[in-house]
Backbone and ligand atoms as CSV (ligand in chain L), in Angstrom:
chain,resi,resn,atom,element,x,y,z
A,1,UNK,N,N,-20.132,-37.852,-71.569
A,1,UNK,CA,C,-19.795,-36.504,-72.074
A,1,UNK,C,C,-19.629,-35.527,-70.904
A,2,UNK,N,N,-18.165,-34.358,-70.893
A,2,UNK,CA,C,-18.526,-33.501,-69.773
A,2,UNK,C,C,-19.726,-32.789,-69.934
A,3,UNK,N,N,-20.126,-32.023,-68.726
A,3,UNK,CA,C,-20.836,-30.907,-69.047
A,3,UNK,C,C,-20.257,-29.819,-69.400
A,4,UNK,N,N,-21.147,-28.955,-70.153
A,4,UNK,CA,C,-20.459,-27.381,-70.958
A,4,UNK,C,C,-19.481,-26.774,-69.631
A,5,UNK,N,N,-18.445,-26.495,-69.888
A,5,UNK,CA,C,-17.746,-25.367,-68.828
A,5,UNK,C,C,-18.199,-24.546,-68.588
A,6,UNK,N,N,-18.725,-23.819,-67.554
A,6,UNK,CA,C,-19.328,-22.841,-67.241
A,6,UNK,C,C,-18.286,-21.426,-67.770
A,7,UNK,N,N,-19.177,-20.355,-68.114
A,7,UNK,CA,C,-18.677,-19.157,-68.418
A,7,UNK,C,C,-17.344,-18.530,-67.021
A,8,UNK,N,N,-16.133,-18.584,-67.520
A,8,UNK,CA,C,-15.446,-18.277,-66.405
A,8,UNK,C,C,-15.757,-16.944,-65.925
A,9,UNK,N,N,-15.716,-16.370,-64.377
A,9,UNK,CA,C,-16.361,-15.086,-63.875
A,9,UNK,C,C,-14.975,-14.135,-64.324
A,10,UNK,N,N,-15.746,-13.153,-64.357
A,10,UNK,CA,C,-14.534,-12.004,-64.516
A,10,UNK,C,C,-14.367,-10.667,-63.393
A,11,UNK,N,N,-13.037,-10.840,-63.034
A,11,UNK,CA,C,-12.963,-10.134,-62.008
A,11,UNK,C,C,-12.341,-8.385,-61.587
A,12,UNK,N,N,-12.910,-8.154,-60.744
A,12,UNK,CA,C,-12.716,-6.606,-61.124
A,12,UNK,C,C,-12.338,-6.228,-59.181
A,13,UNK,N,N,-11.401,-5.497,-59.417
A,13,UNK,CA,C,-10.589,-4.486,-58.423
A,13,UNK,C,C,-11.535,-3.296,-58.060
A,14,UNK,N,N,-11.903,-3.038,-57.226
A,14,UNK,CA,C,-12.295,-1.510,-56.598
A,14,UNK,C,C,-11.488,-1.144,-55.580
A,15,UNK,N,N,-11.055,-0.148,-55.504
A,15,UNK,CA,C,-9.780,0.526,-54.659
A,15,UNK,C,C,-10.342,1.467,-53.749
A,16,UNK,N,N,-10.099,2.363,-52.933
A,16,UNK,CA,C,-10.579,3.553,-52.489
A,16,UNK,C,C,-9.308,4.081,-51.807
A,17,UNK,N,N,-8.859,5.269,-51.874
A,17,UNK,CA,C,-8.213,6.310,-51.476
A,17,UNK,C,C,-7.780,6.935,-50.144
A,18,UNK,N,N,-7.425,7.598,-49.709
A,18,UNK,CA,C,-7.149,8.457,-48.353
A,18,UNK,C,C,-8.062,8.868,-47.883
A,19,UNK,N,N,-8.803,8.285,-46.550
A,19,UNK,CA,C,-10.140,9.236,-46.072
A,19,UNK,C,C,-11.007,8.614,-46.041
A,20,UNK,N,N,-11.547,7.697,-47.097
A,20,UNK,CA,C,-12.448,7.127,-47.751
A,20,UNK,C,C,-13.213,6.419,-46.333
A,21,UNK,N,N,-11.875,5.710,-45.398
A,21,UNK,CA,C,-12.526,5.058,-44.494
A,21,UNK,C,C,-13.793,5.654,-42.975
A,22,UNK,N,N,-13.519,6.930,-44.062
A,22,UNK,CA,C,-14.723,7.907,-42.567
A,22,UNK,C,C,-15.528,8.178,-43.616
A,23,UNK,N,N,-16.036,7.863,-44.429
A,23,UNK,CA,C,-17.086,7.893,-45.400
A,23,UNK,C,C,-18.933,7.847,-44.205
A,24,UNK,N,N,-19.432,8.589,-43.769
A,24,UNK,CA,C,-20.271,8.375,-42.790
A,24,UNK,C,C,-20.855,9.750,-42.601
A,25,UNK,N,N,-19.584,9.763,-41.825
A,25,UNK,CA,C,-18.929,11.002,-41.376
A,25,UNK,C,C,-18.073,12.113,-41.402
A,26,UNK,N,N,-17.558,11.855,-42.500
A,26,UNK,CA,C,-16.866,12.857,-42.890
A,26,UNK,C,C,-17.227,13.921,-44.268
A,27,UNK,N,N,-17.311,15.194,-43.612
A,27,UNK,CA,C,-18.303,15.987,-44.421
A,27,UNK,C,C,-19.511,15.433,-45.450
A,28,UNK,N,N,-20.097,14.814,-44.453
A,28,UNK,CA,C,-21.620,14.637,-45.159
A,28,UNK,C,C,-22.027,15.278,-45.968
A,29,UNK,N,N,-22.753,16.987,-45.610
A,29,UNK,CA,C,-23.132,17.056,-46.994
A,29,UNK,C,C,-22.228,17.455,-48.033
A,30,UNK,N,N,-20.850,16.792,-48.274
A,30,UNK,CA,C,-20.359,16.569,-49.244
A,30,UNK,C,C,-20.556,15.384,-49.809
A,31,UNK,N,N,-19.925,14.282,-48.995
A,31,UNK,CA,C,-19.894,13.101,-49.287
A,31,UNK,C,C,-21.227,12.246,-49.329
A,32,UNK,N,N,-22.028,12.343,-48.823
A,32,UNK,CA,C,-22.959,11.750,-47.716
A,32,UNK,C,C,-23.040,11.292,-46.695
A,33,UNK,N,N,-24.165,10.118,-46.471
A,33,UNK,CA,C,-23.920,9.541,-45.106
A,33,UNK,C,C,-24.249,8.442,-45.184
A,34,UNK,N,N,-23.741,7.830,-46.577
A,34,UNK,CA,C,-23.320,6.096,-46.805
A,34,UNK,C,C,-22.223,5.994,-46.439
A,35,UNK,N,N,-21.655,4.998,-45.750
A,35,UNK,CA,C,-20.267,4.371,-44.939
A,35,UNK,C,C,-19.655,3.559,-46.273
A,36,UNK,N,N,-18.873,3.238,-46.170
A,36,UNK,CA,C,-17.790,2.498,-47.041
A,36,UNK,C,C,-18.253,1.474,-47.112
A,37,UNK,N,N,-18.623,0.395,-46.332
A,37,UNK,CA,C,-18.904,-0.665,-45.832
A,37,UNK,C,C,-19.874,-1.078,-46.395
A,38,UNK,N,N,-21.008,0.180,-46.321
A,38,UNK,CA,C,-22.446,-0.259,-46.927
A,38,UNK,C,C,-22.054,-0.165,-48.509
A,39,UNK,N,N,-21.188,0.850,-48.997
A,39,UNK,CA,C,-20.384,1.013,-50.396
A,39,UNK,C,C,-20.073,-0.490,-50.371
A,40,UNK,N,N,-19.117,-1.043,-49.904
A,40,UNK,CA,C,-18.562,-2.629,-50.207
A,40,UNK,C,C,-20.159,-3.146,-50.578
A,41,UNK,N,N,-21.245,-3.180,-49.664
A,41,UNK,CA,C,-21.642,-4.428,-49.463
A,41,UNK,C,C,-22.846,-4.012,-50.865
A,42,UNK,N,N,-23.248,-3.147,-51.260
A,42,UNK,CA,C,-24.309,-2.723,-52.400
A,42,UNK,C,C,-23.377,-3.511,-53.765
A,43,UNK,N,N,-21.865,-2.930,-54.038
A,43,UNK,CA,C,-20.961,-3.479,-54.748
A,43,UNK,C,C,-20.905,-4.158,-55.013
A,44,UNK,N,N,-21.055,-5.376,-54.095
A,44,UNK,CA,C,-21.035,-6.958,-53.999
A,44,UNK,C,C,-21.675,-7.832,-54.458
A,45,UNK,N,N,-23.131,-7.011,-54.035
A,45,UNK,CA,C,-24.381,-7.587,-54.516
A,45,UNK,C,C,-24.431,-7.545,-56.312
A,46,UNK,N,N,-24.025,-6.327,-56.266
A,46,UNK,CA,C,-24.568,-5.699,-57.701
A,46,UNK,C,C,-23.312,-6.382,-58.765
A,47,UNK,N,N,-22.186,-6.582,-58.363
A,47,UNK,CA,C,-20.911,-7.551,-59.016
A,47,UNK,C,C,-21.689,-9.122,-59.578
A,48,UNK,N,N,-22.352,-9.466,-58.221
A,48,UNK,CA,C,-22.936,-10.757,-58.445
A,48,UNK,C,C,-23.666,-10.784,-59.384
A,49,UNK,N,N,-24.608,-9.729,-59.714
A,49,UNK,CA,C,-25.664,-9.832,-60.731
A,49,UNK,C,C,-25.390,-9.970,-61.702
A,50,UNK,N,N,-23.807,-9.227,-62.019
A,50,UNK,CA,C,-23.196,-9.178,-63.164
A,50,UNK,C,C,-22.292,-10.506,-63.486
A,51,UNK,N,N,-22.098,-11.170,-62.248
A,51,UNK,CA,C,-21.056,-12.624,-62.256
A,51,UNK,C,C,-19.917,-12.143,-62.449
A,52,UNK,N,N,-19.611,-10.805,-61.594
A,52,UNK,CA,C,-18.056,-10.388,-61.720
A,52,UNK,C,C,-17.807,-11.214,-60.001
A,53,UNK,N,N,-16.648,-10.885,-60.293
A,53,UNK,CA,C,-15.842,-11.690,-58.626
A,53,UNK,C,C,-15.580,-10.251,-58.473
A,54,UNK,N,N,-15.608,-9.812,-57.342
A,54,UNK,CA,C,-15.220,-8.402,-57.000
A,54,UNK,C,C,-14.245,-8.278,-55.849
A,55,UNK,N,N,-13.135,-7.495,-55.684
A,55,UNK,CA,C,-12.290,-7.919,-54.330
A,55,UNK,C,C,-12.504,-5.937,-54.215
A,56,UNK,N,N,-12.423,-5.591,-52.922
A,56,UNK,CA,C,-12.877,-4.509,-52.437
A,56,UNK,C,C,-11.784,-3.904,-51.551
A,57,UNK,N,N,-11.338,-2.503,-51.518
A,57,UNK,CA,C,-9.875,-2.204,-50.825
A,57,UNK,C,C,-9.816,-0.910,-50.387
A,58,UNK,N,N,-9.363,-0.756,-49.177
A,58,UNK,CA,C,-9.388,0.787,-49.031
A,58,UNK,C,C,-7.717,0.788,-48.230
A,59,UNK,N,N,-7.451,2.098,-48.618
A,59,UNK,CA,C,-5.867,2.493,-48.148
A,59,UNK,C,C,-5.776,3.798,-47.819
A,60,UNK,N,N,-5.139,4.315,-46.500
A,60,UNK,CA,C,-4.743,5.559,-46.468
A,60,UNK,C,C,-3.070,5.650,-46.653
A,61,UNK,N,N,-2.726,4.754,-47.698
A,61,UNK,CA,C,-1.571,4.910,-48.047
A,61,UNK,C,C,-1.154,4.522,-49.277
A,62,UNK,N,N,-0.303,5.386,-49.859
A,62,UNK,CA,C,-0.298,5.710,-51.329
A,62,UNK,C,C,0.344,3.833,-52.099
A,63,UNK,N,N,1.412,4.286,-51.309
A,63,UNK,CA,C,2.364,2.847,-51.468
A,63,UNK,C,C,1.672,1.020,-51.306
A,64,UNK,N,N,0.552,0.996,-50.800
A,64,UNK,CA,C,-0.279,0.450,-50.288
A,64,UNK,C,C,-0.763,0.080,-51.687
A,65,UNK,N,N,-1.838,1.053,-52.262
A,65,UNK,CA,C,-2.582,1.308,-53.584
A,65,UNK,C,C,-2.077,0.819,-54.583
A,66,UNK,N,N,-0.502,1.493,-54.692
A,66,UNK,CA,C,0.322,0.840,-55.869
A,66,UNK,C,C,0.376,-0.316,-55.862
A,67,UNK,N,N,0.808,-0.919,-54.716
A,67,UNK,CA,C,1.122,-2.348,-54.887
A,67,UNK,C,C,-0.021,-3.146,-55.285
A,68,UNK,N,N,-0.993,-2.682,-54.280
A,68,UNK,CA,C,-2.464,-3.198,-55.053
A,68,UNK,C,C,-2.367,-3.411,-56.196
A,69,UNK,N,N,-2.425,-2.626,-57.239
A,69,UNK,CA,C,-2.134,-2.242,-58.256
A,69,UNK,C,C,-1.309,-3.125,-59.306
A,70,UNK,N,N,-0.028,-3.322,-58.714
A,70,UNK,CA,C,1.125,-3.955,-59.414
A,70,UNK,C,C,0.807,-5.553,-59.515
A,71,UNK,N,N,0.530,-5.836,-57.875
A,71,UNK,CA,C,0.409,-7.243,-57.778
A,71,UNK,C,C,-1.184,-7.605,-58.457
A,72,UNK,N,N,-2.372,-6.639,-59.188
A,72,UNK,CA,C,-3.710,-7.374,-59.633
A,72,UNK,C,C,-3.439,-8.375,-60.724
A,73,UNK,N,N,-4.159,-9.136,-60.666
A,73,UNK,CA,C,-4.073,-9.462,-62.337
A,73,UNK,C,C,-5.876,-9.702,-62.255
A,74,UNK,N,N,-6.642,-8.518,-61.869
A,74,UNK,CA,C,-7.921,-8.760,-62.522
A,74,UNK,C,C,-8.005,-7.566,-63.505
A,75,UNK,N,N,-9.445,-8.132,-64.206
A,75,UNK,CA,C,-9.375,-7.490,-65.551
A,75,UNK,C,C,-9.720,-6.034,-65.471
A,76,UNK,N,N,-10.431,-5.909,-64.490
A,76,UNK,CA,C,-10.896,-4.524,-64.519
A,76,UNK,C,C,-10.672,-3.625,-63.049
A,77,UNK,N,N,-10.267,-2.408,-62.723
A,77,UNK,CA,C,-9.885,-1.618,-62.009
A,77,UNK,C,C,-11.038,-0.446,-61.798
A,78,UNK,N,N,-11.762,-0.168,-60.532
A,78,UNK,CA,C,-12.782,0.763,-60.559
A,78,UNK,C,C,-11.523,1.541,-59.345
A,79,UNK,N,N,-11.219,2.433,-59.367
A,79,UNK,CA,C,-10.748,3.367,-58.766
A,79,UNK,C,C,-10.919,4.650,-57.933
A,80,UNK,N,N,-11.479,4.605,-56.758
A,80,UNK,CA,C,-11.724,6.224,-56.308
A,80,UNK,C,C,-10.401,6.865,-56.005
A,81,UNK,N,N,-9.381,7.098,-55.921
A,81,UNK,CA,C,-8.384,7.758,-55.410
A,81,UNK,C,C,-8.138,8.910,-54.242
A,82,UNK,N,N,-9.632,9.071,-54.631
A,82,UNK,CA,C,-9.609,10.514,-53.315
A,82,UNK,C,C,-8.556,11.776,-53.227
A,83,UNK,N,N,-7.706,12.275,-52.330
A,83,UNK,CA,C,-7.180,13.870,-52.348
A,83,UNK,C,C,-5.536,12.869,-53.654
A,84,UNK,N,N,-5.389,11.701,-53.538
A,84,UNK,CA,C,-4.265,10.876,-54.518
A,84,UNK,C,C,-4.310,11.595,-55.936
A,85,UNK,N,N,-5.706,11.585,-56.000
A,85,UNK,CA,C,-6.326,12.009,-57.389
A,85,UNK,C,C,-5.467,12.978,-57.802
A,86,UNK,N,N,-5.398,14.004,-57.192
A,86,UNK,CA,C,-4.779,15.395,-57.407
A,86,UNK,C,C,-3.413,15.409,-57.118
A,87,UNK,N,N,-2.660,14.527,-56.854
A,87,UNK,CA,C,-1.430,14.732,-56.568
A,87,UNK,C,C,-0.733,13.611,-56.616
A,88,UNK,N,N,-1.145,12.426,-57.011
A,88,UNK,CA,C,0.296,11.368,-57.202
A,88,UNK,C,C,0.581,10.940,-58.612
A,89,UNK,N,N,1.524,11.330,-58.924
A,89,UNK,CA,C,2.165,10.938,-60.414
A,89,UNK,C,C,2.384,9.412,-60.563
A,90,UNK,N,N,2.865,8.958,-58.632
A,90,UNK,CA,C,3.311,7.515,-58.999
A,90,UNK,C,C,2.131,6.567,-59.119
A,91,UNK,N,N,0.635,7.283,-58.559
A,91,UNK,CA,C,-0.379,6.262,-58.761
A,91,UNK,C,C,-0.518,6.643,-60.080
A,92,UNK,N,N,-0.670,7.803,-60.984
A,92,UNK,CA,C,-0.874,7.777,-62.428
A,92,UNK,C,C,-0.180,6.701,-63.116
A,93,UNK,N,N,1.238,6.329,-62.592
A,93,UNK,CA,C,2.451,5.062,-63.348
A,93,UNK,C,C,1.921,4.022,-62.989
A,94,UNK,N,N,1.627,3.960,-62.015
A,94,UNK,CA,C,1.120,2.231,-61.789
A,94,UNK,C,C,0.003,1.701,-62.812
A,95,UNK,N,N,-0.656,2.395,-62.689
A,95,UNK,CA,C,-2.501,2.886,-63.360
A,95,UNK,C,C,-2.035,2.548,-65.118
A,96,UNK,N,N,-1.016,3.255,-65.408
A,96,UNK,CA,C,-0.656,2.966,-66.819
A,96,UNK,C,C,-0.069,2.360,-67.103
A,97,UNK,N,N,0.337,1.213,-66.517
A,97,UNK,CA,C,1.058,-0.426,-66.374
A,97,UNK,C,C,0.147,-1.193,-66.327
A,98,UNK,N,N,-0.837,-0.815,-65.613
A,98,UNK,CA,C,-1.649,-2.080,-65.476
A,98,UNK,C,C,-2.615,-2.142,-66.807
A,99,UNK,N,N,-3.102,-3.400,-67.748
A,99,UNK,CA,C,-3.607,-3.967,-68.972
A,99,UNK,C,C,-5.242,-3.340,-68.278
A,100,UNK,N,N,-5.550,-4.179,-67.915
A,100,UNK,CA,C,-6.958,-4.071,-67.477
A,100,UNK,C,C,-8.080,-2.859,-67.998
A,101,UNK,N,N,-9.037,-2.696,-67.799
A,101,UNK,CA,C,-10.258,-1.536,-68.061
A,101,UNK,C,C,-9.913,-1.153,-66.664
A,102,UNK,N,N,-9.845,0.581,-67.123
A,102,UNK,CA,C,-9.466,1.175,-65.741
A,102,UNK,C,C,-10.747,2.147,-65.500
A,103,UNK,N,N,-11.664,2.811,-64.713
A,103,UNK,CA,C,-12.734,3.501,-64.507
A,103,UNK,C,C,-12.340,4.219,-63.186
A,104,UNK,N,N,-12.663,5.536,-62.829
A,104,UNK,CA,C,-12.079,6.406,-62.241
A,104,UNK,C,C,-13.782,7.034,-61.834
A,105,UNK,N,N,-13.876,6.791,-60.331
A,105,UNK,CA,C,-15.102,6.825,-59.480
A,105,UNK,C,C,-14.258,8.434,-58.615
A,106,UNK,N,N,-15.622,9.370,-58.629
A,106,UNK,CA,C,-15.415,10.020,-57.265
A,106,UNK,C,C,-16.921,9.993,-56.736
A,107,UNK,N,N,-17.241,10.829,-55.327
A,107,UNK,CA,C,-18.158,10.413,-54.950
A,107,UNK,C,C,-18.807,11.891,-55.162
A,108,UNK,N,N,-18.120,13.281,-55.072
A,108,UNK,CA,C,-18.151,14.147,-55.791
A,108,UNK,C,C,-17.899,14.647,-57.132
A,109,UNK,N,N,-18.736,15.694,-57.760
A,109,UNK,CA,C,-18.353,16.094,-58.603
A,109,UNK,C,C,-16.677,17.279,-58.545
A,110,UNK,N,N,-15.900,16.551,-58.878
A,110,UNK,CA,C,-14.867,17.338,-58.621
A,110,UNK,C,C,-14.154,18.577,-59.554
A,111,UNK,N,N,-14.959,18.836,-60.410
A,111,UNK,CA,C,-15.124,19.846,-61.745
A,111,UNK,C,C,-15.860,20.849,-61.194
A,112,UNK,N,N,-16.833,20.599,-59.567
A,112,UNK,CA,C,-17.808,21.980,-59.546
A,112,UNK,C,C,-17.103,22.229,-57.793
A,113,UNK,N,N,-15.948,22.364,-57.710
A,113,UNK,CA,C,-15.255,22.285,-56.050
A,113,UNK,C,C,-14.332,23.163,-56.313
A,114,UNK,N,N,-13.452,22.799,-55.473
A,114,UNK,CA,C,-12.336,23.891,-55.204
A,114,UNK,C,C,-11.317,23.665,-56.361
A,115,UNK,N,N,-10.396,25.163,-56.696
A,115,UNK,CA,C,-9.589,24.629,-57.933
A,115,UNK,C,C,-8.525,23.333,-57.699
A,116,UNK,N,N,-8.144,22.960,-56.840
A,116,UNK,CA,C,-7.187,22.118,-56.305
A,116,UNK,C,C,-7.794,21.017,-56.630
A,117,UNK,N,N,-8.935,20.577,-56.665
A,117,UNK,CA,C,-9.565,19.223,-56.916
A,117,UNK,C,C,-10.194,18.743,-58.667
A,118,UNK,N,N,-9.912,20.036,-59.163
A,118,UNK,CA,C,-10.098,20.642,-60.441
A,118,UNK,C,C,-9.747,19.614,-61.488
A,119,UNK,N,N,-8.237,18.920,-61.309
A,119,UNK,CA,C,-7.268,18.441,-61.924
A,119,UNK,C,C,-7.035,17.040,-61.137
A,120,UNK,N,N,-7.373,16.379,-62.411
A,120,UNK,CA,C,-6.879,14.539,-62.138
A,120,UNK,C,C,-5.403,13.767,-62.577
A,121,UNK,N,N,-4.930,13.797,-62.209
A,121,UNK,CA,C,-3.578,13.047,-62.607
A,121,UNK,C,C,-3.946,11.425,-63.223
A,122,UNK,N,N,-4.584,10.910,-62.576
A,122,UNK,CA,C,-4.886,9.585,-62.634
A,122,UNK,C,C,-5.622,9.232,-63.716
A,123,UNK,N,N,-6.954,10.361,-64.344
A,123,UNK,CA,C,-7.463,10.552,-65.525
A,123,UNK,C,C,-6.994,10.196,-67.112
A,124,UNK,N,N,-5.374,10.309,-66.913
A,124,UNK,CA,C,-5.281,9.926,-67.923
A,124,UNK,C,C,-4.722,8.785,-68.026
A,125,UNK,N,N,-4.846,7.687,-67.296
A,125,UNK,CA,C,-4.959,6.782,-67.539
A,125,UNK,C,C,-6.090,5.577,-67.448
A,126,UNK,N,N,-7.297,6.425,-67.278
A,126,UNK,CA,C,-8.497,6.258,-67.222
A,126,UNK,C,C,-9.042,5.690,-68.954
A,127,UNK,N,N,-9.893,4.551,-68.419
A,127,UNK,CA,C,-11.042,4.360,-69.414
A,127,UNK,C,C,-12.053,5.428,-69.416
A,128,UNK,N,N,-12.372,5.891,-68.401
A,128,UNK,CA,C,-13.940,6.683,-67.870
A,128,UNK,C,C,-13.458,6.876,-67.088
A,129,UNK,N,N,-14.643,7.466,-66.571
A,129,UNK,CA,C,-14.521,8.931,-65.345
A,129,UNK,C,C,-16.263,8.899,-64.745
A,130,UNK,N,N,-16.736,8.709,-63.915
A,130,UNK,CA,C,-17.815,8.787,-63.688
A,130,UNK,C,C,-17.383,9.606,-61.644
A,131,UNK,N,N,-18.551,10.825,-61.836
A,131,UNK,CA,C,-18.553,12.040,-60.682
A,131,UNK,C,C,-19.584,12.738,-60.760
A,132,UNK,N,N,-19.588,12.634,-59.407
A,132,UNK,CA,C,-20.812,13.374,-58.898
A,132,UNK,C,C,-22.305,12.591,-58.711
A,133,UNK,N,N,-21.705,11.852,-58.385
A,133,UNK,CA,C,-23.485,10.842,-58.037
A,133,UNK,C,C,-23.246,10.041,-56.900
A,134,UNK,N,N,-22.308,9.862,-56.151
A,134,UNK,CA,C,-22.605,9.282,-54.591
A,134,UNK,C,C,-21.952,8.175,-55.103
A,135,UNK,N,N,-22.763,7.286,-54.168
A,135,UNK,CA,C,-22.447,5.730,-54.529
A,135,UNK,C,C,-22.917,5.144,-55.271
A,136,UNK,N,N,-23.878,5.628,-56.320
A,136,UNK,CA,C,-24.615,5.026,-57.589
A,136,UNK,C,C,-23.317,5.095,-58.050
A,137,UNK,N,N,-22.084,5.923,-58.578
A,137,UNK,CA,C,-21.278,5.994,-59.262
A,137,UNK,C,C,-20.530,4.710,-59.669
A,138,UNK,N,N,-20.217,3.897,-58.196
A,138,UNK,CA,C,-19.875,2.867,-58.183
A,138,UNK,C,C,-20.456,1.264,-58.774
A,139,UNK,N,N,-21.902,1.830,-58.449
A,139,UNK,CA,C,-22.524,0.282,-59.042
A,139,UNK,C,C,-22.680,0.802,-60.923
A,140,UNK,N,N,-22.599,1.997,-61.134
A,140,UNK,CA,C,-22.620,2.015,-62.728
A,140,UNK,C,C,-21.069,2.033,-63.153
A,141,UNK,N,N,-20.201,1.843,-62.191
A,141,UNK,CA,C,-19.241,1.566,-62.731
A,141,UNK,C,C,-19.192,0.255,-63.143
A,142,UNK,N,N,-19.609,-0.463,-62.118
A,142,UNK,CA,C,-19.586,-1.920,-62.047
A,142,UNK,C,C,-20.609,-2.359,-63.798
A,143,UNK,N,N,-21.819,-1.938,-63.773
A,143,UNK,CA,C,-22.561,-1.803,-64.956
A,143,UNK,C,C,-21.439,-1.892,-66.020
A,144,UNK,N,N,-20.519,-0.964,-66.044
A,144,UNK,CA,C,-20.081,-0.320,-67.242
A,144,UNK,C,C,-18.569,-1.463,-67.516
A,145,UNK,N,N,-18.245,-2.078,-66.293
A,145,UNK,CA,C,-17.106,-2.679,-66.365
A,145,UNK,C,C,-17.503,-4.482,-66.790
A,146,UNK,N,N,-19.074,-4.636,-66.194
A,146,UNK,CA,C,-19.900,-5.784,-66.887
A,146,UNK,C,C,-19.954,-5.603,-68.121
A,147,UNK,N,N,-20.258,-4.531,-69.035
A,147,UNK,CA,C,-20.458,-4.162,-70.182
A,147,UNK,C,C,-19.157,-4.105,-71.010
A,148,UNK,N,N,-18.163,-3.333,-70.519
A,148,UNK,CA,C,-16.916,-3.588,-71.215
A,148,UNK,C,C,-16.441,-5.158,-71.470
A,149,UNK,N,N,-16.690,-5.983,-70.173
A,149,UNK,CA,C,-15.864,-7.414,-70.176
A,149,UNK,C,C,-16.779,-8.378,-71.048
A,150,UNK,N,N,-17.968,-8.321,-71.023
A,150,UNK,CA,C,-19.031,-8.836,-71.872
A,150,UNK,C,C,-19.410,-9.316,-73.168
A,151,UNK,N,N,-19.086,-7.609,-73.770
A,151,UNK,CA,C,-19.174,-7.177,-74.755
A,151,UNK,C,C,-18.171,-8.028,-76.077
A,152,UNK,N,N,-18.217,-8.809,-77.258
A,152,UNK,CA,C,-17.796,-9.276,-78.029
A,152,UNK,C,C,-16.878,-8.377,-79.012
A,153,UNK,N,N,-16.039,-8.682,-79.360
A,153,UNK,CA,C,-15.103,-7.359,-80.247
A,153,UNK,C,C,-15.946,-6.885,-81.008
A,154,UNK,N,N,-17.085,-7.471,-81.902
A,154,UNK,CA,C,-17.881,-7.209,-82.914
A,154,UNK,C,C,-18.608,-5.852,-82.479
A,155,UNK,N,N,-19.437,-6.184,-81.347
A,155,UNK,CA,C,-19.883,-5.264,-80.742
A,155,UNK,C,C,-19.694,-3.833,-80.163
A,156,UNK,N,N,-17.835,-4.286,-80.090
A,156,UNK,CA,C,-16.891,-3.055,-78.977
A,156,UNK,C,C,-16.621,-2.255,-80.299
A,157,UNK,N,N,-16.672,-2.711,-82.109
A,157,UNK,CA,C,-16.073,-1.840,-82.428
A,157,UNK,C,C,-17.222,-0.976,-83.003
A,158,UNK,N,N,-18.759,-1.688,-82.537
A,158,UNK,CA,C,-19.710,-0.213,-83.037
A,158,UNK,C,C,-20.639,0.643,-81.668
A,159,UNK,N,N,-19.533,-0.098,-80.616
A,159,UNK,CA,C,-20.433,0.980,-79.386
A,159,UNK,C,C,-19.259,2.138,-78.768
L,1,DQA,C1,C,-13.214,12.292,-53.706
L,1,DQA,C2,C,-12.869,13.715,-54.155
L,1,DQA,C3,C,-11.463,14.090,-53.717
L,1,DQA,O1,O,-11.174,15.424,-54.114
L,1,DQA,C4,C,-11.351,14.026,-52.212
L,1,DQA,O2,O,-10.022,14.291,-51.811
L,1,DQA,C5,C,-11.819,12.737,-51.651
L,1,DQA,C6,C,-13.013,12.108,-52.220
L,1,DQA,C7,C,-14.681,11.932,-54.022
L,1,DQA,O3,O,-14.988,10.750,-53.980
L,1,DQA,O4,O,-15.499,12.825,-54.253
L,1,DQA,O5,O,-11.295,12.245,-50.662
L,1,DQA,O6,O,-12.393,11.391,-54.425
């Protein structure tokens, strides 16, 4: 007899935005003074717990993102976009092509900042929105994207 097939893993996209890669250092007490890197590597861990496969990406270029984007075929999309957020229509199109659970990470709260950061383009093609909590944001995304992929229809249609 084979043995049972193991539960296939489910895999999820995290992206990051323009800038993202001076995460350290760049306006701390905005951002903090967690690095990207240590962002990847908490991610990773915390994916595993969940038995997601996680692939991890940063771009200071828009065109870059999209393609990301175009070419995924994983199920779920955690997204920071960064200053993109506020200004690309064409990452909003990609974002609403792609099937997947989409979740929309900032590392700020961008509702209590300047009016320019006020407004998400990308939002509406958002599952969620999670802001203003650092890099916890990210591992409860991950939480929330374990929970979405998990979850049995029975379940999805009373939570
Ligand atoms: C950000 C918020 C954006 O307004 C800004 O341009 C960023 C980072 C955040 O994570 O808080 O680069 O997305």
């Amino acid at each position: 007899m084979n043995p049972p097939a193991s539960r296939p893993l489910h895999r999820v996209l995290i992206l990051n935005g323009p800038n993202l890669n001076q995460l350290g250092k760049r306006e701390p007490e905005i951002y903090g003074s967690t690095t990207l890197a240590t962002i990847e590597t908490l991610c990773r861990k915390h994916a595993q717990t969940h038995g997601l496969t996680m692939t991890f990406q940063q771009s200071n270029h828009e065109g870059v993102l999209i393609d990301a984007i175009q070419n995924s075929s994983d199920e779920a999309l955690i997204i920071n976009a960064a200053a993109l957020t506020h200004q690309s229509i064409a990452l909003l199109d990609s974002l609403r092509a792609f099937t997947g659970f989409i979740l929309e990470v900032h590392l700020s709260n961008i509702y209590k900042r300047e009016p320019y950061r006020r407004h998400s383009y990308i939002s509406e093609a958002a599952d969620g929105l999670i802001c203003g909590l650092g890099a916890q944001g990210y591992l409860l995304a991950l939480d929330a994207v374990a929970h979405h992929l998990n979850e049995s229809p029975k379940e999805k249609a009373h939570v």
